[in-house]
C-alpha positions as CSV (number, residue, x, y, z in Angstrom):
1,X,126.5,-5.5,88.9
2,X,124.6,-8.5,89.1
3,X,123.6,-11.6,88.5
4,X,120.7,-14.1,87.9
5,X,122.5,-17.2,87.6
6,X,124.7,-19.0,90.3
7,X,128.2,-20.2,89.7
8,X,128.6,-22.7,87.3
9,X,125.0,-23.6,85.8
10,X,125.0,-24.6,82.5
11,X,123.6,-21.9,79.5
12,X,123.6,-22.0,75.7
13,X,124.7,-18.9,73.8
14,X,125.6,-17.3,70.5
15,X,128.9,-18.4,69.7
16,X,130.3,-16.0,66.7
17,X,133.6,-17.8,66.3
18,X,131.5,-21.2,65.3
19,X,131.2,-21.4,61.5
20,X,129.0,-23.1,58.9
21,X,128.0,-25.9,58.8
22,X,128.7,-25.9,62.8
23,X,125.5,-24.9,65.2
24,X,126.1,-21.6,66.6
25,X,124.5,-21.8,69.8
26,X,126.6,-23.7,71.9
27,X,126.8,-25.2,75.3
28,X,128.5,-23.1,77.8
29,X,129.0,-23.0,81.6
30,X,128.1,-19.8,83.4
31,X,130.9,-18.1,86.0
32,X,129.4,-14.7,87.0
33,X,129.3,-11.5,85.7
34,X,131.8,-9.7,83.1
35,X,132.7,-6.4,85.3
36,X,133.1,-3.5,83.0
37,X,132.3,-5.1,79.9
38,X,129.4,-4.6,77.8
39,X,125.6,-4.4,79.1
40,X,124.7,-5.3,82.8
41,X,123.8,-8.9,82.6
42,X,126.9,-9.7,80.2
43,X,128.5,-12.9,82.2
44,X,131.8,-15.2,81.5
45,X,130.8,-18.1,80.2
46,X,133.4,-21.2,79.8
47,X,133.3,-22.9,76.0
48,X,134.3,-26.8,76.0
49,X,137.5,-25.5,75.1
50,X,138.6,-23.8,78.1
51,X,137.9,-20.5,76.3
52,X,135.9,-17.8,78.3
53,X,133.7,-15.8,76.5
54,X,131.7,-12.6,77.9
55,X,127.8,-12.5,76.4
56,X,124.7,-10.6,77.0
57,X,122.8,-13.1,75.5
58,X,122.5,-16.3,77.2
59,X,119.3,-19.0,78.2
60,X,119.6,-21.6,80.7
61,X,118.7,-25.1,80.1
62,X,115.0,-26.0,80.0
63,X,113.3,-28.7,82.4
64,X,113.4,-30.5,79.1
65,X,116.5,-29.8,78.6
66,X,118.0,-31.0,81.8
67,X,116.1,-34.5,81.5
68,X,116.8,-35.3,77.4
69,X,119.4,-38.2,77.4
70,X,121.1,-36.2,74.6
71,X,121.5,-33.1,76.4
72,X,122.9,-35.1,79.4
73,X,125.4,-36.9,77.0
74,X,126.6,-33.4,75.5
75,X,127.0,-31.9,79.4
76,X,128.7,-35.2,79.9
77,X,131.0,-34.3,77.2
78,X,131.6,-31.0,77.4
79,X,132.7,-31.7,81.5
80,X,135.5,-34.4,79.9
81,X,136.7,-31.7,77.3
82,X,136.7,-29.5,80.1
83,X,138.7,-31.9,82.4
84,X,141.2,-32.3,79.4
85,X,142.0,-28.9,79.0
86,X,141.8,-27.3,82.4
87,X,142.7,-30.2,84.9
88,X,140.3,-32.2,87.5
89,X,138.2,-30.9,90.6
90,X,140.2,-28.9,92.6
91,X,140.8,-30.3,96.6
92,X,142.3,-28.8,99.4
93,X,145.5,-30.2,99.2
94,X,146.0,-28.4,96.2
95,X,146.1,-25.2,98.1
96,X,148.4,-26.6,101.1
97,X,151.9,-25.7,101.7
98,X,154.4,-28.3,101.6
């Protein structure tokens, strides 16, 4: 398999599980492809949440999209729930020996 986006980048996607009057494309971060599941371009790609889901159907953000102060605020947002659920940045001493 392959892929055409790097680890990490940020995408929008269907999201199945949202329901009405919620938006169901939602904000997602992109972490490489599903192996063995669905189409060749399906990828993981991290919810707010925590939650990985695998999609074939994905966009990345627009030019526009990256400079618009209210698609910055919901990246800013989704990185805190992000924080919140899974923990901060990861450093070496994480992965040292005591």
């Amino acid at each position: 398999q392959f892929s055409e986006l790097g680890w990490y980048e940020w995408v929008y996607f269907w999201d199945t599980a949202v329901t009405y009057p919620g938006d169901k494309v939602v904000l997602g971060r992109h972490l490489g492809p599903s192996m063995n599941v669905g189409p060749a371009l399906t990828a993981k790609l991290l919810k707010a949440n925590g939650q990985v889901m695998h999609r074939s159907s994905y966009q990345t953000l627009t030019p526009d999209d990256v400079r618009d102060p209210t698609e910055i605020k919901k990246r800013e947002v989704f990185d805190q729930c992000v924080q919140e659920k899974c923990g901060g940045t990861a450093v070496a001493s994480n992965f040292e020996s005591n």
